[in-house]
PDB file with SEQRES, HELIX, SHEET and CRYST1 records, atoms N, CA, C and O in Angstrom:
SEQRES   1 A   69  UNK UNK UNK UNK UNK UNK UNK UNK UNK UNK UNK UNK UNK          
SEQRES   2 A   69  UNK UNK UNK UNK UNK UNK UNK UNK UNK UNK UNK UNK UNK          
SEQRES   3 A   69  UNK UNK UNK UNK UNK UNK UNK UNK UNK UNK UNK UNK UNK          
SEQRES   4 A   69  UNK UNK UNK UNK UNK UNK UNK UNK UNK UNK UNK UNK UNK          
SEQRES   5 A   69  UNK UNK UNK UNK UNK UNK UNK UNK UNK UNK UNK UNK UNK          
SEQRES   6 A   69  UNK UNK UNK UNK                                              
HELIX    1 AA1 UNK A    2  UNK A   21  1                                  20    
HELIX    2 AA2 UNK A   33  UNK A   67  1                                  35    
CRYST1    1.000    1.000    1.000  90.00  90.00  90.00 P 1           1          
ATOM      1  N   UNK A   1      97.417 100.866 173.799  1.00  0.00           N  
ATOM      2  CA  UNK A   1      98.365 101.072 172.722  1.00  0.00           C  
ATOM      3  C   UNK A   1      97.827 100.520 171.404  1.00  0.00           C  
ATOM      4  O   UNK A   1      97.903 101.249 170.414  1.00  0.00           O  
ATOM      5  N   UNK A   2      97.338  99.406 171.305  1.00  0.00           N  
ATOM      6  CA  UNK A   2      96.373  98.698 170.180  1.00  0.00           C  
ATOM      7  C   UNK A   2      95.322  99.519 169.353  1.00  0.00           C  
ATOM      8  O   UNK A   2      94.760  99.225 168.298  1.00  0.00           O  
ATOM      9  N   UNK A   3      95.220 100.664 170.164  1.00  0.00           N  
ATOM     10  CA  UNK A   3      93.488 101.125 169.584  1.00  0.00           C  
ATOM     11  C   UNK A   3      94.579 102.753 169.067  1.00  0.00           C  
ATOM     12  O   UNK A   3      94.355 103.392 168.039  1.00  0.00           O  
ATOM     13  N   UNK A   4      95.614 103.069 170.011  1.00  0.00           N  
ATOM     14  CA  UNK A   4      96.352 104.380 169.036  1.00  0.00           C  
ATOM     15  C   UNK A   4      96.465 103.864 167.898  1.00  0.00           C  
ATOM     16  O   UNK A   4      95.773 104.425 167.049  1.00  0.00           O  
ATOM     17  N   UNK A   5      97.421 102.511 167.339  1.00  0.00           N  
ATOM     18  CA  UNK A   5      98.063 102.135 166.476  1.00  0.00           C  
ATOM     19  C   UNK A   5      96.577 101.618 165.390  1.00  0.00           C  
ATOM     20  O   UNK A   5      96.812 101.697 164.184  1.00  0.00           O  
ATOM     21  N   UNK A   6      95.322 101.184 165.736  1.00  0.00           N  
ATOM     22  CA  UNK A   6      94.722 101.113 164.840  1.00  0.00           C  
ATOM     23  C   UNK A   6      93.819 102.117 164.111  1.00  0.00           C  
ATOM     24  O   UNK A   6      93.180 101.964 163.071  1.00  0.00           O  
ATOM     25  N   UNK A   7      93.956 103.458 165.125  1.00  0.00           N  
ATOM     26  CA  UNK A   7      93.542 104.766 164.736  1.00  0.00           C  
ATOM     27  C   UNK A   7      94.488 105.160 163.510  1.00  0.00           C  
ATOM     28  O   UNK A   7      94.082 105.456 162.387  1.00  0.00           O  
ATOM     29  N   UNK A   8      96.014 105.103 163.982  1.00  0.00           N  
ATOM     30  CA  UNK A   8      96.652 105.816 163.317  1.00  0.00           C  
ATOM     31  C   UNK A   8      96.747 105.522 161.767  1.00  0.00           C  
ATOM     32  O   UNK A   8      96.899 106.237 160.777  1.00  0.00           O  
ATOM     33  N   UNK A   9      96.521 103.541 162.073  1.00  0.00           N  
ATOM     34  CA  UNK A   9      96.540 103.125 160.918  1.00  0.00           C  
ATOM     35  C   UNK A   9      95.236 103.543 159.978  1.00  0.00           C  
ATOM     36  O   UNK A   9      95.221 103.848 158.785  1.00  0.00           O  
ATOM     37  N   UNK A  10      94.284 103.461 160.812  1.00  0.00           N  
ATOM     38  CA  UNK A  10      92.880 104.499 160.087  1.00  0.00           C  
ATOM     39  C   UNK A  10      93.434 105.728 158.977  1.00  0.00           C  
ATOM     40  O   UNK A  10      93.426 105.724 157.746  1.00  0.00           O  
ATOM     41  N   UNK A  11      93.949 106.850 160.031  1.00  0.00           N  
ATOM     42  CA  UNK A  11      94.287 107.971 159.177  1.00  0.00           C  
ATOM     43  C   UNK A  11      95.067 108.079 158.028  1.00  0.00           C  
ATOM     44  O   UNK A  11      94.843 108.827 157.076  1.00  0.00           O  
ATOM     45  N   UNK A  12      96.425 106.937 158.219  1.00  0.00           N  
ATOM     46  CA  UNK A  12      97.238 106.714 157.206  1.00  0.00           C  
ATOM     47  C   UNK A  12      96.214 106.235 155.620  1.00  0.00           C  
ATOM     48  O   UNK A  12      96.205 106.838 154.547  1.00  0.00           O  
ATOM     49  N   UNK A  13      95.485 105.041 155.983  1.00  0.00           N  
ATOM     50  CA  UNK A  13      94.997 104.515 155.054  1.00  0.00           C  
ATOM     51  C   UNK A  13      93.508 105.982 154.478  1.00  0.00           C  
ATOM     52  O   UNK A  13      93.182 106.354 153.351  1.00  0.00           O  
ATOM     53  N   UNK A  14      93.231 106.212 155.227  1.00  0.00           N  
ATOM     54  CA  UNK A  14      92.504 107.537 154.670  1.00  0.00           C  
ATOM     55  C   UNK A  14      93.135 108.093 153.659  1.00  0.00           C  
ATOM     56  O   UNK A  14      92.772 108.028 152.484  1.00  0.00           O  
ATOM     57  N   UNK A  15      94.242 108.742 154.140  1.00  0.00           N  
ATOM     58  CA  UNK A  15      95.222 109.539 153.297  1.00  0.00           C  
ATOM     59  C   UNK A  15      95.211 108.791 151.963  1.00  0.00           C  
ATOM     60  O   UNK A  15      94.733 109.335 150.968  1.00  0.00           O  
ATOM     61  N   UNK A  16      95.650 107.738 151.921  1.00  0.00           N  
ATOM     62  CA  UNK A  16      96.170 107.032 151.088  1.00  0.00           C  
ATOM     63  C   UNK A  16      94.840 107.019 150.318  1.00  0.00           C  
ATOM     64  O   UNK A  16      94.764 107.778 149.352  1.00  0.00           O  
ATOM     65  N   UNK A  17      93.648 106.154 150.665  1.00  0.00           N  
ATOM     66  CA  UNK A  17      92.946 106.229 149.514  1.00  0.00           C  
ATOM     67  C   UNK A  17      92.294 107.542 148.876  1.00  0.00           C  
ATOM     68  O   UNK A  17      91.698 107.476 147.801  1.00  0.00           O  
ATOM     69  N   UNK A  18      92.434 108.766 149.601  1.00  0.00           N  
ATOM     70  CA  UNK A  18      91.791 110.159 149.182  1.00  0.00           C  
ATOM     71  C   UNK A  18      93.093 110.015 147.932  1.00  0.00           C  
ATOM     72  O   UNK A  18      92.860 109.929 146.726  1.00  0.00           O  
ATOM     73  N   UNK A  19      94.129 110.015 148.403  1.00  0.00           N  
ATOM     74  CA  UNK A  19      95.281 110.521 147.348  1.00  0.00           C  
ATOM     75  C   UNK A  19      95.261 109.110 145.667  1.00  0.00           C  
ATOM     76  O   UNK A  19      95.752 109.259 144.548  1.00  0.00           O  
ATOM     77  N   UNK A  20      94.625 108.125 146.147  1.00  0.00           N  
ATOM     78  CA  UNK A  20      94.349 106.890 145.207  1.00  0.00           C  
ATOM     79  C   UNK A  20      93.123 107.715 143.958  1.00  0.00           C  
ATOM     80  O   UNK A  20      93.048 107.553 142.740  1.00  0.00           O  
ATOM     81  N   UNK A  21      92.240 108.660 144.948  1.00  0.00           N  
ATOM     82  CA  UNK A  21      91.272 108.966 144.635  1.00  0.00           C  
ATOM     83  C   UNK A  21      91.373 110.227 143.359  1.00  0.00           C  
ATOM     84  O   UNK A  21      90.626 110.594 142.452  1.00  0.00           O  
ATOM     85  N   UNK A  22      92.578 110.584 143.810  1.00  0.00           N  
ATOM     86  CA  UNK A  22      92.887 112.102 142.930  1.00  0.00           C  
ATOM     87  C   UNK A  22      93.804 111.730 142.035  1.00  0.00           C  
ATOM     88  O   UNK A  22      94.154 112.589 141.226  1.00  0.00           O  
ATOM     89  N   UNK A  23      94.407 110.389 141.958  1.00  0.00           N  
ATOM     90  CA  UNK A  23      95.324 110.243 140.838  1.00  0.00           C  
ATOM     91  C   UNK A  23      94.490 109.043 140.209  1.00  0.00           C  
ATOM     92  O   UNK A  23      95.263 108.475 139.438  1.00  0.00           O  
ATOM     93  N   UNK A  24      93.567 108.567 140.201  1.00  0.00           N  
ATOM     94  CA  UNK A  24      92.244 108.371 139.381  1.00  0.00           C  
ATOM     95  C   UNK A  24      91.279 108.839 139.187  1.00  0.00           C  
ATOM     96  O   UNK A  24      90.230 108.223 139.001  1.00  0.00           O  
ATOM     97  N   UNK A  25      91.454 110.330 139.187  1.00  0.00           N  
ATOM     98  CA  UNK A  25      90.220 111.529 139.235  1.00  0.00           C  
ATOM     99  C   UNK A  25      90.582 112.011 137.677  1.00  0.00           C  
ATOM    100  O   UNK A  25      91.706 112.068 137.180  1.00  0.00           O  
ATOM    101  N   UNK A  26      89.105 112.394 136.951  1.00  0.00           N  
ATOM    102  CA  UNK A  26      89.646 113.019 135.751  1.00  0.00           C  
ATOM    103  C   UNK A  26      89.136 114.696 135.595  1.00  0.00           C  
ATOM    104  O   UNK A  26      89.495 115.626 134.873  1.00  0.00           O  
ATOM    105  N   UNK A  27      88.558 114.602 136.204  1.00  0.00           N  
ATOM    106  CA  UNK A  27      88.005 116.205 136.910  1.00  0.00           C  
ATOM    107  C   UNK A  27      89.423 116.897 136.149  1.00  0.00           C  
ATOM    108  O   UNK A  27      90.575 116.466 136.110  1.00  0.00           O  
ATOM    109  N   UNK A  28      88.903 117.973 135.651  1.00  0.00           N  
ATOM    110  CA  UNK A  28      89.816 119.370 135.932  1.00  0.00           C  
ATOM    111  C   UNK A  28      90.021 119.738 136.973  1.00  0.00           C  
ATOM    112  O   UNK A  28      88.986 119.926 137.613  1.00  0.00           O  
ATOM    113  N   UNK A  29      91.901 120.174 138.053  1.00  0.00           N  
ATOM    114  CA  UNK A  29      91.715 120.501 139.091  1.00  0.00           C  
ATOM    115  C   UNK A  29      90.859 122.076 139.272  1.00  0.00           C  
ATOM    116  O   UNK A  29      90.473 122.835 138.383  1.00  0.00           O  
ATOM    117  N   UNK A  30      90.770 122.179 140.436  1.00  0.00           N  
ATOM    118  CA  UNK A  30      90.499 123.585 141.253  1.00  0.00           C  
ATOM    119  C   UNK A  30      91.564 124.639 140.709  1.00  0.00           C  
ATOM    120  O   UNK A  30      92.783 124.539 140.575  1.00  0.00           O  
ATOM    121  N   UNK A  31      90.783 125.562 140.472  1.00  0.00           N  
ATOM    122  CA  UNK A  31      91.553 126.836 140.055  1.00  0.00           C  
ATOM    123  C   UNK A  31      92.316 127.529 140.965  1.00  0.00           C  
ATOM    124  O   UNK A  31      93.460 127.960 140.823  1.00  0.00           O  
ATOM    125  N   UNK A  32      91.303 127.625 142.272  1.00  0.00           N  
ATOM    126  CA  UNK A  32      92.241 127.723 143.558  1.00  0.00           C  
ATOM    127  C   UNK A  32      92.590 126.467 144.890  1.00  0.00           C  
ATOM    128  O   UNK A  32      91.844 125.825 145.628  1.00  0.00           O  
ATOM    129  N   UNK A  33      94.179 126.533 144.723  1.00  0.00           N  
ATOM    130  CA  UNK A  33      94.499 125.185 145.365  1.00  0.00           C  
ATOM    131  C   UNK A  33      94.154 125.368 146.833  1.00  0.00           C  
ATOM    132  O   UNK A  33      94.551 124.488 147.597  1.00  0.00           O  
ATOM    133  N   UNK A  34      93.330 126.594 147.432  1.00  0.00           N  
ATOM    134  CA  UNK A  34      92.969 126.084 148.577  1.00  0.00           C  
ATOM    135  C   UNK A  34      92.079 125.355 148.882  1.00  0.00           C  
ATOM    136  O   UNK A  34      91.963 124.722 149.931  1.00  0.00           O  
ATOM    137  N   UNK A  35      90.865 125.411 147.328  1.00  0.00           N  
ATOM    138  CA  UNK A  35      89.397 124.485 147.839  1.00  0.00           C  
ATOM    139  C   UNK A  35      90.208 123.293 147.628  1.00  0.00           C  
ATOM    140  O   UNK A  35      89.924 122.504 148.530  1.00  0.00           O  
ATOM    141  N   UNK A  36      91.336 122.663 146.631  1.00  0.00           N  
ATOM    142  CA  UNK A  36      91.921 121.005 146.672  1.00  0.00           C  
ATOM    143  C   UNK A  36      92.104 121.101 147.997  1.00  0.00           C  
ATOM    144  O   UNK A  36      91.284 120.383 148.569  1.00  0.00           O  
ATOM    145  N   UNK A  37      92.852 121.698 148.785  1.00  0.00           N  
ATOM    146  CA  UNK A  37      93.219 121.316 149.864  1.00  0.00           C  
ATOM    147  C   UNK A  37      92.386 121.064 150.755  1.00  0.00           C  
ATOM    148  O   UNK A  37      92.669 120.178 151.561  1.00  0.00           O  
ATOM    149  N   UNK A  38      90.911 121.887 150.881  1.00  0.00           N  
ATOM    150  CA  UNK A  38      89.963 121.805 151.144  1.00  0.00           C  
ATOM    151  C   UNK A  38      89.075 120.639 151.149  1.00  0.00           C  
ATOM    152  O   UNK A  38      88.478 120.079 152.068  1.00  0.00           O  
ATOM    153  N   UNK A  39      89.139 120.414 149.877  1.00  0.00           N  
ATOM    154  CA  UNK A  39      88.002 119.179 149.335  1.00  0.00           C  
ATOM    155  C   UNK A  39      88.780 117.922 149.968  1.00  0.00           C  
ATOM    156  O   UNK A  39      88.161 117.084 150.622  1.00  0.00           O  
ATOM    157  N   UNK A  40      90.571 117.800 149.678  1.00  0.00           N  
ATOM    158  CA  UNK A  40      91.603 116.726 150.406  1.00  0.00           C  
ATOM    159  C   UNK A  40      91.229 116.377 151.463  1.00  0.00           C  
ATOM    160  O   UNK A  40      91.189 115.163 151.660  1.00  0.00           O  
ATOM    161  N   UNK A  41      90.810 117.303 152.548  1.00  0.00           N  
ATOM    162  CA  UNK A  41      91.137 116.893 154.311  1.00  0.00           C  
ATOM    163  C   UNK A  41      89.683 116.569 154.378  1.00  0.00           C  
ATOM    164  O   UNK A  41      89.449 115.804 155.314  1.00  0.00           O  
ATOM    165  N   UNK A  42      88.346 116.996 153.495  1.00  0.00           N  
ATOM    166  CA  UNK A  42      87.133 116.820 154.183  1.00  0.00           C  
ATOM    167  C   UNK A  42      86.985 115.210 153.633  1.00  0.00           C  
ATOM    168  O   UNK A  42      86.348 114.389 154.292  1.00  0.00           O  
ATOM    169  N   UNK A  43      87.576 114.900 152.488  1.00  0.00           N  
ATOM    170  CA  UNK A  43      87.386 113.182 152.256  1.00  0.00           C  
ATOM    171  C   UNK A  43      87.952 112.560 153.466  1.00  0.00           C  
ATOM    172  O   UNK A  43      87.288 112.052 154.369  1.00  0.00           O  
ATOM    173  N   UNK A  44      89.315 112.648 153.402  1.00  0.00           N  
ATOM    174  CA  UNK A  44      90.331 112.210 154.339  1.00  0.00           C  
ATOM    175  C   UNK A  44      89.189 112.009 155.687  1.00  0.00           C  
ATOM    176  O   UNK A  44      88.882 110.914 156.160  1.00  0.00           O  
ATOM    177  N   UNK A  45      88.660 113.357 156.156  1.00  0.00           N  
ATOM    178  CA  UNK A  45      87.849 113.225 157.493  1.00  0.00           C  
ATOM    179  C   UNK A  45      86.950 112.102 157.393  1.00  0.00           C  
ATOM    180  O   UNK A  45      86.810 111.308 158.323  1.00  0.00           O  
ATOM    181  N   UNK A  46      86.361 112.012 156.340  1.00  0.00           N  
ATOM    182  CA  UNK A  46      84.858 111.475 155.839  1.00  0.00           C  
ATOM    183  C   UNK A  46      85.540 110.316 156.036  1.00  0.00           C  
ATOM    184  O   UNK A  46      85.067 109.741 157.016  1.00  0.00           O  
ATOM    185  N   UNK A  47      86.597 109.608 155.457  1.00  0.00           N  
ATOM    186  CA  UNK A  47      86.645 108.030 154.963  1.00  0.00           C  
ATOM    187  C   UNK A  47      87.345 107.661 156.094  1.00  0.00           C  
ATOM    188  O   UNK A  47      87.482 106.445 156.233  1.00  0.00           O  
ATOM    189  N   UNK A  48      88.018 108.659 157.279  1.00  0.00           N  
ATOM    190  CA  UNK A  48      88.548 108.112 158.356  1.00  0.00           C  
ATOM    191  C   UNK A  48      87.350 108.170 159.600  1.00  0.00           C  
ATOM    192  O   UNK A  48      87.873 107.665 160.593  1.00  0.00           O  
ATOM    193  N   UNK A  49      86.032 108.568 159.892  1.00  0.00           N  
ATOM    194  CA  UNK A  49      85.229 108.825 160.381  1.00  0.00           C  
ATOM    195  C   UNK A  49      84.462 107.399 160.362  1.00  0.00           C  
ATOM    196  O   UNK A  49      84.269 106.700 161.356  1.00  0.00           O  
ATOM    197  N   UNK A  50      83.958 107.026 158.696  1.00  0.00           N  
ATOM    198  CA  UNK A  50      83.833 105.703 158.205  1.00  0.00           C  
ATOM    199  C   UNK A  50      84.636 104.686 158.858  1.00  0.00           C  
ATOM    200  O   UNK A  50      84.482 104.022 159.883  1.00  0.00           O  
ATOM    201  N   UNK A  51      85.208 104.732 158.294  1.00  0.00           N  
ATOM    202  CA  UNK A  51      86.481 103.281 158.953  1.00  0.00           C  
ATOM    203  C   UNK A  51      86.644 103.395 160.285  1.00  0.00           C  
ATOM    204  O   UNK A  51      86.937 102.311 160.788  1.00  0.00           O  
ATOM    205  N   UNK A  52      86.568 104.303 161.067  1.00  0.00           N  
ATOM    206  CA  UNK A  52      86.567 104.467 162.422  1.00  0.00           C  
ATOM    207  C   UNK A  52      84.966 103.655 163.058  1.00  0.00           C  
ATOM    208  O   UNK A  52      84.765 102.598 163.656  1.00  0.00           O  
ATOM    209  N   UNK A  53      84.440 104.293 162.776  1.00  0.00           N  
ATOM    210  CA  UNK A  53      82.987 103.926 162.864  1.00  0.00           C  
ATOM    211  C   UNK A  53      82.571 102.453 162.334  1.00  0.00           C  
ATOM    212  O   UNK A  53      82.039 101.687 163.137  1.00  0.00           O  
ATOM    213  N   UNK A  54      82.692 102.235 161.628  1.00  0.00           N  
ATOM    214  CA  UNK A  54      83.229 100.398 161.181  1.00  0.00           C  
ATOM    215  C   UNK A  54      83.479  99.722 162.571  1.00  0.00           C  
ATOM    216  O   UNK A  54      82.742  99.173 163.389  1.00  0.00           O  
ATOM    217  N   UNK A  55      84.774  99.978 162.507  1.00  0.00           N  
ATOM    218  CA  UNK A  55      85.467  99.440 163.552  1.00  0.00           C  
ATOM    219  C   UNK A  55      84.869  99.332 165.125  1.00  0.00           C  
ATOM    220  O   UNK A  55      84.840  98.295 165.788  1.00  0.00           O  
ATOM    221  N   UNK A  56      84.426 100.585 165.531  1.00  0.00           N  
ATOM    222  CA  UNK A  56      83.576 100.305 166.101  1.00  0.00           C  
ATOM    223  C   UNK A  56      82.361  99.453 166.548  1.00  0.00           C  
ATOM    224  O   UNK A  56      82.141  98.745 167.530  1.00  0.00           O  
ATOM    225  N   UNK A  57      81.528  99.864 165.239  1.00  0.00           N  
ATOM    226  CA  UNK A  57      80.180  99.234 165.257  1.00  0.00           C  
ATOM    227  C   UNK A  57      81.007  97.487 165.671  1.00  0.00           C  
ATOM    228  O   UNK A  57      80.660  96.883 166.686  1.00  0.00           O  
ATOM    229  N   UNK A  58      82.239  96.828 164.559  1.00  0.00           N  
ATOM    230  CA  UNK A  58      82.657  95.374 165.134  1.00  0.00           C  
ATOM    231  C   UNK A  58      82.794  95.184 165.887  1.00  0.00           C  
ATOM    232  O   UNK A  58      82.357  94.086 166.233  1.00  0.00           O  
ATOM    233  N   UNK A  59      83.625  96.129 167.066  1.00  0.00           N  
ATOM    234  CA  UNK A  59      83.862  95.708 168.652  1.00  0.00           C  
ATOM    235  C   UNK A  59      82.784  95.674 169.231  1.00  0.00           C  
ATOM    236  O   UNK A  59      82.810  94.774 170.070  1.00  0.00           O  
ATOM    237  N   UNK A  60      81.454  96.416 169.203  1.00  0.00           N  
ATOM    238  CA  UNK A  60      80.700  96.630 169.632  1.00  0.00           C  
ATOM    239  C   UNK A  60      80.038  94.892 169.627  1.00  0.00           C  
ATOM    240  O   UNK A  60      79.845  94.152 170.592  1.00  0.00           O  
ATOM    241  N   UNK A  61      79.807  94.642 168.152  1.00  0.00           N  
ATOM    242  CA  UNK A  61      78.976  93.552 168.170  1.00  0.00           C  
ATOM    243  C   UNK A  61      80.348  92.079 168.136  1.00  0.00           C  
ATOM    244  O   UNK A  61      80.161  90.902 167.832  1.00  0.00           O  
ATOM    245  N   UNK A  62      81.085  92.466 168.382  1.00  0.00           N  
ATOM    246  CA  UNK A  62      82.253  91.193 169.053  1.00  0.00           C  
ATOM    247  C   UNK A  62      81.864  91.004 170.840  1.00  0.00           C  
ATOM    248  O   UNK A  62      81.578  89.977 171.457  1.00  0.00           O  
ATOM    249  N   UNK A  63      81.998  92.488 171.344  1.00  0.00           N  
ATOM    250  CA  UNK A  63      81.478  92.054 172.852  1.00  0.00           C  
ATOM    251  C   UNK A  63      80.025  91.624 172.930  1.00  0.00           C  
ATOM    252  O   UNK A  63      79.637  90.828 173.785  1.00  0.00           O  
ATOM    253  N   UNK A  64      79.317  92.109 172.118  1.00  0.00           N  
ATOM    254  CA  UNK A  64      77.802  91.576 172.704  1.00  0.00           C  
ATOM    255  C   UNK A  64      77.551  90.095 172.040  1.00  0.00           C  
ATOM    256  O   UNK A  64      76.575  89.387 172.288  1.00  0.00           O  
ATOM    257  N   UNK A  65      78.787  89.717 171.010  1.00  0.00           N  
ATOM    258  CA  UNK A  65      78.015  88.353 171.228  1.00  0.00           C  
ATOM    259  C   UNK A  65      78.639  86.862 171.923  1.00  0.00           C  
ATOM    260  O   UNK A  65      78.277  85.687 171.859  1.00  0.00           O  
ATOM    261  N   UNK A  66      80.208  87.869 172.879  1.00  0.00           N  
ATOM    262  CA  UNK A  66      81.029  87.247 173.516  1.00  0.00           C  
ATOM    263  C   UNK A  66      80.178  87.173 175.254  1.00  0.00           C  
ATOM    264  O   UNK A  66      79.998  86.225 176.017  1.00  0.00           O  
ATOM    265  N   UNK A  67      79.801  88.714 175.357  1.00  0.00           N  
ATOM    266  CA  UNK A  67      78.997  88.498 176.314  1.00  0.00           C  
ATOM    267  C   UNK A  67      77.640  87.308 176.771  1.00  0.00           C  
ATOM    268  O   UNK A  67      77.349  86.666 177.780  1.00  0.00           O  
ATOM    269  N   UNK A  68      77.011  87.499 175.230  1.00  0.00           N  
ATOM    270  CA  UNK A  68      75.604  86.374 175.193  1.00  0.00           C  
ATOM    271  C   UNK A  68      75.903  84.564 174.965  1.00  0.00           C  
ATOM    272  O   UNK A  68      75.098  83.633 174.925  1.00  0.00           O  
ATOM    273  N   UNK A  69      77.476  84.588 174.841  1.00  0.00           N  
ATOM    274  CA  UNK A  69      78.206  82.712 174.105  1.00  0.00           C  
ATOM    275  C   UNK A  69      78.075  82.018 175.942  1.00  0.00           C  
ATOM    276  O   UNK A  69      78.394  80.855 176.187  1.00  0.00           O  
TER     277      UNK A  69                                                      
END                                                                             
């Protein structure tokens, strides 16, 4: 249950900073709002992939140096 709830919290905070990202963006938007929507979900993927992967790589090196204490 720990690792749903810190996924989920992953995606939330994704969201959040892609959307941090576009209301401190000075870009002219997209002419067509499907590439925003587009360009939206592939950050979102990207920065939740990141932070996922983070997280990882820590557990990873939390057990190996709980294993070697």
């Amino acid at each position: 249950m720990k690792k749903r709830f810190v996924y989920i919290f992953f995606g939330i905070a994704a969201i959040m900073l892609t959307s941090l990202g576009y209301l401190v963006d000075n870009d002219p938007p997209y002419a067509d709002f499907k590439m925003t929507i587009l360009e939206f979900s592939v950050i979102t993927v990207v920065i939740f992939g990141l932070l996922s992967f983070i997280y990882l790589i820590g557990k990873f090196l939390v057990n190996l140096i709980g294993r070697l204490a």
